[in-house]
PDB file of N, H, CA, C and O in Angstrom:
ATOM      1  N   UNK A   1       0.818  -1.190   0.000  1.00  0.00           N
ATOM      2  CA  UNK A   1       0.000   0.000   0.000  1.00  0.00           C
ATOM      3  C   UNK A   1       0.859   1.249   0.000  1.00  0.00           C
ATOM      4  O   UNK A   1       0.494   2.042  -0.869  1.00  0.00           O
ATOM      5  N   UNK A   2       1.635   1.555   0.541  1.00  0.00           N
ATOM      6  H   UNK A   2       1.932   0.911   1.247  1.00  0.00           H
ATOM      7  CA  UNK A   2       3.227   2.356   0.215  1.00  0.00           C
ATOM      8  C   UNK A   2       3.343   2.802  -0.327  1.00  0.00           C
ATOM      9  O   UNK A   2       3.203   4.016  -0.480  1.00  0.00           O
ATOM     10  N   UNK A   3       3.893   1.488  -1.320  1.00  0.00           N
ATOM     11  H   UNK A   3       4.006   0.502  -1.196  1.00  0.00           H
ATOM     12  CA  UNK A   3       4.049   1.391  -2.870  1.00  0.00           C
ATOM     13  C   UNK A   3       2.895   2.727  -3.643  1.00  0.00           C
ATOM     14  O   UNK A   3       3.186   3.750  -4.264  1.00  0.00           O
ATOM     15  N   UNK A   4       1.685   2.200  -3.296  1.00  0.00           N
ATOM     16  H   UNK A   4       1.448   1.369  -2.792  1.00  0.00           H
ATOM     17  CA  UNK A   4       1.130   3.237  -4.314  1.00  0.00           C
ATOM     18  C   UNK A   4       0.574   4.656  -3.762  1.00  0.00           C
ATOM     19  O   UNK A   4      -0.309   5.415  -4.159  1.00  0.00           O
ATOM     20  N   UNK A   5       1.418   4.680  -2.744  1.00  0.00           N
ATOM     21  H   UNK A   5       2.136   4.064  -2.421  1.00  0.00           H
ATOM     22  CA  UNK A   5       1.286   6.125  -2.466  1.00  0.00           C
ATOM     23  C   UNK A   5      -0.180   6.688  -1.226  1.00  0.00           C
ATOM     24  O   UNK A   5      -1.213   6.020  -1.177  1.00  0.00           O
ATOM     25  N   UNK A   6      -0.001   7.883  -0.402  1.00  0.00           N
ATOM     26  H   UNK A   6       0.838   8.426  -0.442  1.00  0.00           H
ATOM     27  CA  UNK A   6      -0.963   8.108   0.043  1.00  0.00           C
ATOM     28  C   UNK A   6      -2.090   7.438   1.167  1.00  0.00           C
ATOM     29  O   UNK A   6      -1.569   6.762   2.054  1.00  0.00           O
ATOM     30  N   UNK A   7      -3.687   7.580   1.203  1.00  0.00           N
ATOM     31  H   UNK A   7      -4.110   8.130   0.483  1.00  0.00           H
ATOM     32  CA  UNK A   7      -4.260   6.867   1.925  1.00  0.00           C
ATOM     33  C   UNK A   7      -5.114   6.155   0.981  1.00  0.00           C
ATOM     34  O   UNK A   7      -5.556   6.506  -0.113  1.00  0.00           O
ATOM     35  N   UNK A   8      -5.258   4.990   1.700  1.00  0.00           N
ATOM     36  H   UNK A   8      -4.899   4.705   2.589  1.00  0.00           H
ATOM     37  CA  UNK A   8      -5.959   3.910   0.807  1.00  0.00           C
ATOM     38  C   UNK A   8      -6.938   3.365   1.501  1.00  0.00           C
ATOM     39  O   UNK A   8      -6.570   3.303   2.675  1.00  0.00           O
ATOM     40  N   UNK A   9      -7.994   2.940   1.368  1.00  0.00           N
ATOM     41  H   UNK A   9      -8.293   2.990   0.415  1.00  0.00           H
ATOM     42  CA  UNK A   9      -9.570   2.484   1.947  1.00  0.00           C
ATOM     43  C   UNK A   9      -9.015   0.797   2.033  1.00  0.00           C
ATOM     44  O   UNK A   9      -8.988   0.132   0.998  1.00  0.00           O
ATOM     45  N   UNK A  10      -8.759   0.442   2.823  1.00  0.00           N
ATOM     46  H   UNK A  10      -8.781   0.983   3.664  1.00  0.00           H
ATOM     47  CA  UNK A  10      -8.917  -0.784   3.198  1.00  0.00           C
ATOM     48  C   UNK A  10     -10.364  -1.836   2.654  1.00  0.00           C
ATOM     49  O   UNK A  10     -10.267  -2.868   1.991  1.00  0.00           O
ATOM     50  N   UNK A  11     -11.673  -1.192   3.176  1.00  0.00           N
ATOM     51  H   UNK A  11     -11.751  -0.353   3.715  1.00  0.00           H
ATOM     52  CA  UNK A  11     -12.552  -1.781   3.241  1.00  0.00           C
ATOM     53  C   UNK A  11     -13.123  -1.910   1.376  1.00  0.00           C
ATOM     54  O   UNK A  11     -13.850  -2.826   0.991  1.00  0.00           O
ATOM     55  N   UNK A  12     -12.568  -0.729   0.402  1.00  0.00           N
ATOM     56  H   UNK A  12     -11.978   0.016   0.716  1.00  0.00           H
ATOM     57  CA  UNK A  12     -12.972  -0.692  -0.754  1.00  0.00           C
ATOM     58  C   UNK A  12     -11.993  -1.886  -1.518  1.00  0.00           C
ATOM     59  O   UNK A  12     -12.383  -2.700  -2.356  1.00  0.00           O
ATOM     60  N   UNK A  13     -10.708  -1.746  -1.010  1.00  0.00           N
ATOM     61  H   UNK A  13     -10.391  -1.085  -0.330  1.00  0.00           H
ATOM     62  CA  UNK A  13     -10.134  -2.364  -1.634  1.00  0.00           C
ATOM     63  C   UNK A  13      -9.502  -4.362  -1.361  1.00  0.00           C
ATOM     64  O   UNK A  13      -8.800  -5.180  -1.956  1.00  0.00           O
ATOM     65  N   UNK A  14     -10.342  -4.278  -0.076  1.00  0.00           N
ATOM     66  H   UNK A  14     -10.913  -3.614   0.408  1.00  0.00           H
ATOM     67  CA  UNK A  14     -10.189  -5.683   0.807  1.00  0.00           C
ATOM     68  C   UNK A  14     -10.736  -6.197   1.153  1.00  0.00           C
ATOM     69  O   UNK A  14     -10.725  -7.366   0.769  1.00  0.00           O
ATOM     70  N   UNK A  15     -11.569  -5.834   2.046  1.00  0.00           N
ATOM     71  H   UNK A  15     -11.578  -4.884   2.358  1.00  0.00           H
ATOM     72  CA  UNK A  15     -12.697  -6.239   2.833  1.00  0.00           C
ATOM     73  C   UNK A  15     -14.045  -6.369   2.216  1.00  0.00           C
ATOM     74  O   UNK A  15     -14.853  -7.125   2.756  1.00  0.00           O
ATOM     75  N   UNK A  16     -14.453  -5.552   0.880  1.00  0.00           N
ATOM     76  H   UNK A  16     -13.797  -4.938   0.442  1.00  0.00           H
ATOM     77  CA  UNK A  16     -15.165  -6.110   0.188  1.00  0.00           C
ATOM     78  C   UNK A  16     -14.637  -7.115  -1.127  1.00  0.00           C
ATOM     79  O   UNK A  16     -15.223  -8.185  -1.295  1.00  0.00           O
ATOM     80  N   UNK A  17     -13.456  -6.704  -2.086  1.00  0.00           N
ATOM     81  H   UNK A  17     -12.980  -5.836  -1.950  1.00  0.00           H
ATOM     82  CA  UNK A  17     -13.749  -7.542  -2.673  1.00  0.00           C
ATOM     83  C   UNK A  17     -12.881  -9.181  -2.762  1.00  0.00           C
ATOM     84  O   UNK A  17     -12.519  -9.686  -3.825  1.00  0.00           O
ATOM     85  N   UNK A  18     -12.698  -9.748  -1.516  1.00  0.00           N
ATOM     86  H   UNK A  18     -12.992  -9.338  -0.652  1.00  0.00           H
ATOM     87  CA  UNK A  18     -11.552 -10.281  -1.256  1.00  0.00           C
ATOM     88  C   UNK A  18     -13.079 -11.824  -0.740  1.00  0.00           C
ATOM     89  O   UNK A  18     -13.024 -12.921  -1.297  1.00  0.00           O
ATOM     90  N   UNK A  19     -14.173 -11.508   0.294  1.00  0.00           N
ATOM     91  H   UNK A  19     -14.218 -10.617   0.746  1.00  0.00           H
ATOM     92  CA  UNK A  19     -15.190 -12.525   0.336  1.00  0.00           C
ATOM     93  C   UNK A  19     -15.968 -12.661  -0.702  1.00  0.00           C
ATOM     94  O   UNK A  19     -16.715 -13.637  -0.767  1.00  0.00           O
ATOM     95  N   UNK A  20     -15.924 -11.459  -1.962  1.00  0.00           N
ATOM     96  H   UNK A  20     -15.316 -10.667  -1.910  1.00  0.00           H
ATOM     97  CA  UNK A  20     -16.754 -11.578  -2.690  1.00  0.00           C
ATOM     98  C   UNK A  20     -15.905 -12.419  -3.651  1.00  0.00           C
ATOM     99  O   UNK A  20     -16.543 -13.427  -3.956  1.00  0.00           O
ATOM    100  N   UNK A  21     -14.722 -12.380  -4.232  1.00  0.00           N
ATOM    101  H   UNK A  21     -14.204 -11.561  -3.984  1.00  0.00           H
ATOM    102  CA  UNK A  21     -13.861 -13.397  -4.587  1.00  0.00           C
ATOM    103  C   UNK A  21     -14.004 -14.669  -4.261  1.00  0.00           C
ATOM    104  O   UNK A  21     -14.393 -15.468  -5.113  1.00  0.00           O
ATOM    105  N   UNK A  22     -13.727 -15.048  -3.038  1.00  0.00           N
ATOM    106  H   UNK A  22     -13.411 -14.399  -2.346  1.00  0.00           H
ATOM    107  CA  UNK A  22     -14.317 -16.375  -2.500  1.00  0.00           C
ATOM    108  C   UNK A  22     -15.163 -16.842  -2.810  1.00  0.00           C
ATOM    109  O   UNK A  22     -15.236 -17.738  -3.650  1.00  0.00           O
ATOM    110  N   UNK A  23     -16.295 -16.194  -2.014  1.00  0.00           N
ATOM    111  H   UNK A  23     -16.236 -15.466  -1.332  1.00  0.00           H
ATOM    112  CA  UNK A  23     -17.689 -16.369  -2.220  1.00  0.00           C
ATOM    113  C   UNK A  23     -18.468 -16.984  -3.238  1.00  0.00           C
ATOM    114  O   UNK A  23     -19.195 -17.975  -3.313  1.00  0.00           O
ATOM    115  N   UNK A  24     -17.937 -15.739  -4.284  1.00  0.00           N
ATOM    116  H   UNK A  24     -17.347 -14.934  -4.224  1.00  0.00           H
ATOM    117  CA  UNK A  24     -18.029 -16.747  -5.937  1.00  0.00           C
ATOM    118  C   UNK A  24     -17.589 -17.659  -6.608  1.00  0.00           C
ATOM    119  O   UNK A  24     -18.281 -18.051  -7.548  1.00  0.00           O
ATOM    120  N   UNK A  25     -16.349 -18.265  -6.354  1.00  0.00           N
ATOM    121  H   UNK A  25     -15.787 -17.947  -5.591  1.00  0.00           H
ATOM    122  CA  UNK A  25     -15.481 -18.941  -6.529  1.00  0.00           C
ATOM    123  C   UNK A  25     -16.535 -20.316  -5.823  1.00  0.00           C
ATOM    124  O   UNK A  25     -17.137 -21.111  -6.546  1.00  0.00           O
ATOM    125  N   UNK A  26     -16.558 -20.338  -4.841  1.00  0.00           N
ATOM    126  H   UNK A  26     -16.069 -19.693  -4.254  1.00  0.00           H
ATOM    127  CA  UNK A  26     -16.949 -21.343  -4.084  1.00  0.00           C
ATOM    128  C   UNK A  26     -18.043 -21.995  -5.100  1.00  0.00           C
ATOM    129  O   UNK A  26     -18.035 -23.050  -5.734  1.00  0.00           O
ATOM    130  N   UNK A  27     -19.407 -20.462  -4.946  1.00  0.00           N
ATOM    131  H   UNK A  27     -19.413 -19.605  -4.431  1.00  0.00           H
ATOM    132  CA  UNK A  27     -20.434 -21.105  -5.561  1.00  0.00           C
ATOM    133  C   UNK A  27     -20.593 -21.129  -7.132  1.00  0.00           C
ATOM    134  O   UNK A  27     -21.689 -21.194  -7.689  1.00  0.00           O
ATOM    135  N   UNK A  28     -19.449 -21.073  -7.748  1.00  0.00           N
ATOM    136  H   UNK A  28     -18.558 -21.020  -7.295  1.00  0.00           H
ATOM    137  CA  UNK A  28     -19.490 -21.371  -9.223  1.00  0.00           C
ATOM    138  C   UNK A  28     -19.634 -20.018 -10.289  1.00  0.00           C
ATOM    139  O   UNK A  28     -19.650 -20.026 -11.520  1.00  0.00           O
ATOM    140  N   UNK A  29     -19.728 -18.928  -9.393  1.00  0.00           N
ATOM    141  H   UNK A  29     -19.715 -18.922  -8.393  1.00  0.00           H
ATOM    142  CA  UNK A  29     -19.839 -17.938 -10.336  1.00  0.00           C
ATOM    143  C   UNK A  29     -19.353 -17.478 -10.856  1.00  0.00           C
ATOM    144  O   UNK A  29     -18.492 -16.802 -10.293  1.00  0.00           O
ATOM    145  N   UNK A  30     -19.456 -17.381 -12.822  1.00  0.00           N
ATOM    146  H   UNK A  30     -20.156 -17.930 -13.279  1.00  0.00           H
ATOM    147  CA  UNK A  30     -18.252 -16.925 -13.582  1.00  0.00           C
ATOM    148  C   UNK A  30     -17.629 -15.760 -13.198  1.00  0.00           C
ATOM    149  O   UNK A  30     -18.284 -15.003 -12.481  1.00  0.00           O
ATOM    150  N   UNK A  31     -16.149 -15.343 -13.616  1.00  0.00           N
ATOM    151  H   UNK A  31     -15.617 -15.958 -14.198  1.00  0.00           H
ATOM    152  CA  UNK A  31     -15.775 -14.596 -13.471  1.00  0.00           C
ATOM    153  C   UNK A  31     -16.206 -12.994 -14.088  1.00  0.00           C
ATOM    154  O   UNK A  31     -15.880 -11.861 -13.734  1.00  0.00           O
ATOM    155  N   UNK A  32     -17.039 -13.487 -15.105  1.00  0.00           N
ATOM    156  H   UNK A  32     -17.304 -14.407 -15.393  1.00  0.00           H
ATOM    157  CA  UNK A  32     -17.815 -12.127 -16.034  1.00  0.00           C
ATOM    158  C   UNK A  32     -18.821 -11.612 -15.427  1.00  0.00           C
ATOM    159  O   UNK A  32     -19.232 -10.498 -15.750  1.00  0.00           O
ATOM    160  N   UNK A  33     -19.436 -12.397 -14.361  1.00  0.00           N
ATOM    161  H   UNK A  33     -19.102 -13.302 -14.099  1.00  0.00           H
ATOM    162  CA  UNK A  33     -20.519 -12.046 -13.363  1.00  0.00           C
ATOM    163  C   UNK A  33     -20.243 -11.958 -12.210  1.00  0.00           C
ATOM    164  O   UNK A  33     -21.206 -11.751 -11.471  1.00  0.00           O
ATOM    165  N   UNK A  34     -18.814 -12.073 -11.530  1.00  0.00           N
ATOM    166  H   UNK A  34     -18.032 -12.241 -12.130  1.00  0.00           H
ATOM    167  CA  UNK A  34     -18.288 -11.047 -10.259  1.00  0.00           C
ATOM    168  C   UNK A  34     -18.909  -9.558  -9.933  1.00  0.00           C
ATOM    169  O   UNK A  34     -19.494  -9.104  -8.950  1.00  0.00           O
ATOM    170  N   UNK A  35     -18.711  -9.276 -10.578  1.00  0.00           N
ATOM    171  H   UNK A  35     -18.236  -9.645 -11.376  1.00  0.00           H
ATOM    172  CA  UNK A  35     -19.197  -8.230 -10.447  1.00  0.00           C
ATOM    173  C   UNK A  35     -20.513  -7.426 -10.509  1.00  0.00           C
ATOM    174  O   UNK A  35     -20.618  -6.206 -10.389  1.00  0.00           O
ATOM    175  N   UNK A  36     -21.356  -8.191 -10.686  1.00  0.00           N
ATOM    176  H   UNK A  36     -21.271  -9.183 -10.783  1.00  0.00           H
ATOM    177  CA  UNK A  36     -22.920  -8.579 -10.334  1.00  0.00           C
ATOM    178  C   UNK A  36     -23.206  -9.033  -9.165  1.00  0.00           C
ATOM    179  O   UNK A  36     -24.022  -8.751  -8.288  1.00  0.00           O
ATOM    180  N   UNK A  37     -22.062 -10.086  -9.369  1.00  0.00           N
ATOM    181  H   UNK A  37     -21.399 -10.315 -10.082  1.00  0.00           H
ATOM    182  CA  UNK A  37     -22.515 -10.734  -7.601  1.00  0.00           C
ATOM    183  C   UNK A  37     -22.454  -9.856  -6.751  1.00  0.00           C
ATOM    184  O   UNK A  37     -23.244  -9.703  -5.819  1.00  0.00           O
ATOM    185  N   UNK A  38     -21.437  -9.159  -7.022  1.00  0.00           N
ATOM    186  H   UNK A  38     -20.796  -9.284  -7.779  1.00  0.00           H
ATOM    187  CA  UNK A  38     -21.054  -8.208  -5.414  1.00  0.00           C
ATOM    188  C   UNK A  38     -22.195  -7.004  -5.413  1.00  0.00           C
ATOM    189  O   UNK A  38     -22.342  -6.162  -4.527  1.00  0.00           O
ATOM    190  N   UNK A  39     -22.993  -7.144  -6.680  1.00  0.00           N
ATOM    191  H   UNK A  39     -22.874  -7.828  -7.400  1.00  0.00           H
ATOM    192  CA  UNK A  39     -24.279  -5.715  -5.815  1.00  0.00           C
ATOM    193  C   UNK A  39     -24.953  -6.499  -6.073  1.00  0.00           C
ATOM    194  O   UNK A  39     -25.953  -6.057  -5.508  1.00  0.00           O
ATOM    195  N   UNK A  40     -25.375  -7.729  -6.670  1.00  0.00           N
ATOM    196  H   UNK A  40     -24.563  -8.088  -7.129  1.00  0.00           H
ATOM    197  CA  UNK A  40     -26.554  -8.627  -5.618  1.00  0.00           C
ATOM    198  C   UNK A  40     -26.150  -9.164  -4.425  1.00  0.00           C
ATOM    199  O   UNK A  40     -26.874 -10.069  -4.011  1.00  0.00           O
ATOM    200  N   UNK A  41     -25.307  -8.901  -3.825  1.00  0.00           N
ATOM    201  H   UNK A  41     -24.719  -8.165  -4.161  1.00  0.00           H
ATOM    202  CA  UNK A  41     -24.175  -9.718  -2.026  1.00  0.00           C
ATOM    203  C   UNK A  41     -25.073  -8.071  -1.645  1.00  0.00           C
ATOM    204  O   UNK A  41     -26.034  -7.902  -0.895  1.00  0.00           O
ATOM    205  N   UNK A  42     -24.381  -7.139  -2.409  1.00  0.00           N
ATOM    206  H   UNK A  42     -23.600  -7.277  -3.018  1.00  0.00           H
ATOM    207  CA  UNK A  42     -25.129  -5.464  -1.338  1.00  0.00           C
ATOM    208  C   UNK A  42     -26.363  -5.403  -1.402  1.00  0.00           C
ATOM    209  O   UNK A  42     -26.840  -4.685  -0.523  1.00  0.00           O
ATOM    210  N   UNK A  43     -27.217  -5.941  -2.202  1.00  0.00           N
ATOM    211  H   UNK A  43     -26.829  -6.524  -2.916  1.00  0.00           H
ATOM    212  CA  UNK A  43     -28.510  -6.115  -2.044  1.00  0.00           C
ATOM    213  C   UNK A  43     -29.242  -6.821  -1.238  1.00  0.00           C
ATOM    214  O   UNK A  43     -30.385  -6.423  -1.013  1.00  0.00           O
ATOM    215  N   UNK A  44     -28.843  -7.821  -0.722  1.00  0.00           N
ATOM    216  H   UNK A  44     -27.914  -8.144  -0.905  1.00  0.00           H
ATOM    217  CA  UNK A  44     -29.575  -8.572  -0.171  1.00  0.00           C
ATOM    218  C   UNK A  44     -29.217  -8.461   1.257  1.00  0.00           C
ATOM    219  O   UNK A  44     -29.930  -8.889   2.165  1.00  0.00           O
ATOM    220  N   UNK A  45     -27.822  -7.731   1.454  1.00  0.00           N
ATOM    221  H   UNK A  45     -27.243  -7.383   0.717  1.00  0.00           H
ATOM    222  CA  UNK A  45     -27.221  -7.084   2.858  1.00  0.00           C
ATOM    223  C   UNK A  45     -27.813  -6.087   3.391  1.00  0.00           C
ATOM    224  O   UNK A  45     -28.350  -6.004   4.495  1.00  0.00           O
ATOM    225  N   UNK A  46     -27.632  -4.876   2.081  1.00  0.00           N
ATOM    226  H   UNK A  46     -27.196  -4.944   1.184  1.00  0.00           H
ATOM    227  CA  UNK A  46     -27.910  -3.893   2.699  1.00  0.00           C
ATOM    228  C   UNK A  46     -29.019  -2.987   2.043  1.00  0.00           C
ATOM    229  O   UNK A  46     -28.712  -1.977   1.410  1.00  0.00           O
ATOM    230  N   UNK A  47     -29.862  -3.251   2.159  1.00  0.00           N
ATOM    231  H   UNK A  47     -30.111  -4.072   2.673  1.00  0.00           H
ATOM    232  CA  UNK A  47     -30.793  -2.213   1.235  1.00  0.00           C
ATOM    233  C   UNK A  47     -30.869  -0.870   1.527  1.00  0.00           C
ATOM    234  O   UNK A  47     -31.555  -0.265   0.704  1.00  0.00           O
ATOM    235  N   UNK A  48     -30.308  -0.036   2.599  1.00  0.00           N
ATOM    236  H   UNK A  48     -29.750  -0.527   3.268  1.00  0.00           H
ATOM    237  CA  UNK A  48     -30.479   1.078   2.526  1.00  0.00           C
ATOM    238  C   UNK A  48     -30.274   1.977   1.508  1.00  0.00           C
ATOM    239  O   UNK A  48     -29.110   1.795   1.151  1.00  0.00           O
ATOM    240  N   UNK A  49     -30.709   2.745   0.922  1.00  0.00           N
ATOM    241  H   UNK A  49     -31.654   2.894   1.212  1.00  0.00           H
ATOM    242  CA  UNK A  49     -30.352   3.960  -0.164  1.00  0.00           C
ATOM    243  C   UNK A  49     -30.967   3.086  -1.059  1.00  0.00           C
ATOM    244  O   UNK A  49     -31.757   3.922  -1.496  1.00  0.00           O
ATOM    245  N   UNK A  50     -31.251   2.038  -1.707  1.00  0.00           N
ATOM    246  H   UNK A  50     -30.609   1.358  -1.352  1.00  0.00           H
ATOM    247  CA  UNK A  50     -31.758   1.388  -2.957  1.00  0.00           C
ATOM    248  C   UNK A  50     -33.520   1.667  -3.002  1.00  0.00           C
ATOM    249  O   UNK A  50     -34.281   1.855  -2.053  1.00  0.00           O
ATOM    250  N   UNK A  51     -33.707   1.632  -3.930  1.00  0.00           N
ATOM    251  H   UNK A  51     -33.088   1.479  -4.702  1.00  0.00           H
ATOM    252  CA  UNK A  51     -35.121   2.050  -3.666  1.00  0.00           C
ATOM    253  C   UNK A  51     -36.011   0.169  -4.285  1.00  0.00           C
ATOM    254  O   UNK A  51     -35.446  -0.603  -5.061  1.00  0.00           O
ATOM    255  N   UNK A  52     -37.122  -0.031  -3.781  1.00  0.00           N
ATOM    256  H   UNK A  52     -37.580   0.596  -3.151  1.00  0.00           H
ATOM    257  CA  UNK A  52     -37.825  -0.757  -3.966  1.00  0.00           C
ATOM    258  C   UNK A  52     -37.232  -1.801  -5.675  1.00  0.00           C
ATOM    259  O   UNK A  52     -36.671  -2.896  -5.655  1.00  0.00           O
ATOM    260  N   UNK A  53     -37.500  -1.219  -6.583  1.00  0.00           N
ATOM    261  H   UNK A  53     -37.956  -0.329  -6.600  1.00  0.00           H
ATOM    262  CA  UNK A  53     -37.303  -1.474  -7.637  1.00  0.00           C
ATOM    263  C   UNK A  53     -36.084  -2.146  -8.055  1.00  0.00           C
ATOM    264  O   UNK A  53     -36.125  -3.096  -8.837  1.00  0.00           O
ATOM    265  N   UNK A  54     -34.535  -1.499  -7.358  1.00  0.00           N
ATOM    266  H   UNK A  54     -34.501  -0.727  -6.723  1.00  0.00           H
ATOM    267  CA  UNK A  54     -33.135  -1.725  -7.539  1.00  0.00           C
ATOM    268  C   UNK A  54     -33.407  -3.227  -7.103  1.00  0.00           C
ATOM    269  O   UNK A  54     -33.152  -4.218  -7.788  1.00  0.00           O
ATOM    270  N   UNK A  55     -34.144  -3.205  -5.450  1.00  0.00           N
ATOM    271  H   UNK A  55     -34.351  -2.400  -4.894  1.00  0.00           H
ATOM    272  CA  UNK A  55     -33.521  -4.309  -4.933  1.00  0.00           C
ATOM    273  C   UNK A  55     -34.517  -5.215  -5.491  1.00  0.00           C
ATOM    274  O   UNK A  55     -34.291  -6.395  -5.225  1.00  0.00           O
ATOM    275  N   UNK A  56     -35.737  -4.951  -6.314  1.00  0.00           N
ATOM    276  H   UNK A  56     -35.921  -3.993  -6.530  1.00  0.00           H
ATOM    277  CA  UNK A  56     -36.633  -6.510  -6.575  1.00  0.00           C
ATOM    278  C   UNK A  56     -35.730  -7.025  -7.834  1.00  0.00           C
ATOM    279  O   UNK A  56     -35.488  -8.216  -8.033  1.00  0.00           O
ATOM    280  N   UNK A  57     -35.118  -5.606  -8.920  1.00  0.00           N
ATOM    281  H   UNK A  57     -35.315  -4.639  -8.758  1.00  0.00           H
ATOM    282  CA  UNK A  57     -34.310  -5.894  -9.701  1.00  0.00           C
ATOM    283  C   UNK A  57     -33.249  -7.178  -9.621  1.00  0.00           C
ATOM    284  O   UNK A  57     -33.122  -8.271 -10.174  1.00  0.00           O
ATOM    285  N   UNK A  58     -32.359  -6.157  -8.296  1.00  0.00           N
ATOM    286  H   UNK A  58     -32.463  -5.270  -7.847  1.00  0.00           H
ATOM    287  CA  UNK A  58     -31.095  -7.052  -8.534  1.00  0.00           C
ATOM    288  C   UNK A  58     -31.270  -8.950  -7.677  1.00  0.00           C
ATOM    289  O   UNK A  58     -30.427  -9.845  -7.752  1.00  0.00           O
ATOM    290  N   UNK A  59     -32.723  -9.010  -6.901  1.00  0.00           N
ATOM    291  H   UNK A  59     -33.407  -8.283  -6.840  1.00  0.00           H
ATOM    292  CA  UNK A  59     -33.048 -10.014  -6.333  1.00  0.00           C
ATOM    293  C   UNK A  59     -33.202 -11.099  -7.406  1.00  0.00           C
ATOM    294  O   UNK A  59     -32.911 -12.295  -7.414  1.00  0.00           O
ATOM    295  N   UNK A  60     -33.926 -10.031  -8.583  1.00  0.00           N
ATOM    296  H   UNK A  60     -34.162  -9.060  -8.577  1.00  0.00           H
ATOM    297  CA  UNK A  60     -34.453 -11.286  -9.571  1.00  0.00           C
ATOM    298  C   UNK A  60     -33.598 -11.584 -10.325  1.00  0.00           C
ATOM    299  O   UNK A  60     -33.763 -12.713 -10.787  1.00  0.00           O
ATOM    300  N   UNK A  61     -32.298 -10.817 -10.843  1.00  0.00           N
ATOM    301  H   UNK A  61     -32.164  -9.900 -10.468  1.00  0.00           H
ATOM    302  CA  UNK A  61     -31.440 -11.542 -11.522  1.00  0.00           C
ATOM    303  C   UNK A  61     -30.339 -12.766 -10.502  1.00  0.00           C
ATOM    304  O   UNK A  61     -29.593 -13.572 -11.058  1.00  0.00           O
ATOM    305  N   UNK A  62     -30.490 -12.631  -8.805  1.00  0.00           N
ATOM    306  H   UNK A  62     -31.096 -11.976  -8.353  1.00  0.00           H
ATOM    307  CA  UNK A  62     -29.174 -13.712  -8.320  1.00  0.00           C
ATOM    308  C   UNK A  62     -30.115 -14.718  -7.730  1.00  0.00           C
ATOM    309  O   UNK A  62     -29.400 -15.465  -7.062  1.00  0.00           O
ATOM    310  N   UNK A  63     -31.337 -15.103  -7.643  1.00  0.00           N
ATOM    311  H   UNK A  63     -31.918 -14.496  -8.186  1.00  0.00           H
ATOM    312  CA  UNK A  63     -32.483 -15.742  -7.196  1.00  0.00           C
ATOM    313  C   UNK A  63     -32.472 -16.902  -8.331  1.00  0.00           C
ATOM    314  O   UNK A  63     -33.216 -17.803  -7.946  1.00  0.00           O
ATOM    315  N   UNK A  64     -32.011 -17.143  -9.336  1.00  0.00           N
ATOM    316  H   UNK A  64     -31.406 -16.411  -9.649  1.00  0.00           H
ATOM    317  CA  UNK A  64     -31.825 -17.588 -10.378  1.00  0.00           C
ATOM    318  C   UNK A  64     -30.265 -19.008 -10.619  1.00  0.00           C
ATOM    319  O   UNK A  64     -30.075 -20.072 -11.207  1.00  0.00           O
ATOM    320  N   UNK A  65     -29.462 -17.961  -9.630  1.00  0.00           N
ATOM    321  H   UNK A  65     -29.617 -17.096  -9.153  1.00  0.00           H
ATOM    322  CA  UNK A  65     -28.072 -18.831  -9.914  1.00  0.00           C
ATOM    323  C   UNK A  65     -27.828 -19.178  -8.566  1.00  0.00           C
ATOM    324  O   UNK A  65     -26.664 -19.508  -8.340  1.00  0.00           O
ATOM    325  N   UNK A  66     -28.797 -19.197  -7.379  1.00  0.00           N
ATOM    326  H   UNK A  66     -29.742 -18.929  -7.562  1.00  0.00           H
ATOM    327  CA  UNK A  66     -28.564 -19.906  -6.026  1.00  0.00           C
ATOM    328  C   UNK A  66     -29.236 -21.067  -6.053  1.00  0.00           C
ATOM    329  O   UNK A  66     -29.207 -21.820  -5.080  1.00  0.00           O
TER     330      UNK A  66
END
């Protein structure tokens, strides 16, 4: 972290995408859809700020590959 200078967010750069790595890995999810997973993982965590729609959205596309 040094290396690239300055202050760096731990939690942006670790702590989220380091279980979401796993996570997917484990349960089979391609690597082209990482990154789906991790705001259907925030969806189903955390709905605050999403409005109704986001989260029936992003429910109905990972409701599918569990």
């Amino acid at each position: 972290m040094i290396a690239r200078g300055g202050v760096r967010n731990l939690v942006a750069e670790y702590a989220v995408p380091l279980p979401v790595e796993m996570l997917s890995s484990l349960l089979g999810v391609p690597s082209s859809d990482r990154e789906k997973f991790e705001r259907w993982s925030s969806s189903t965590l955390s709905v605050a700020g999403k409005s109704e729609q986001e989260i029936a959205a992003d429910m109905g596309e990972l409701a599918p590959r569990i």
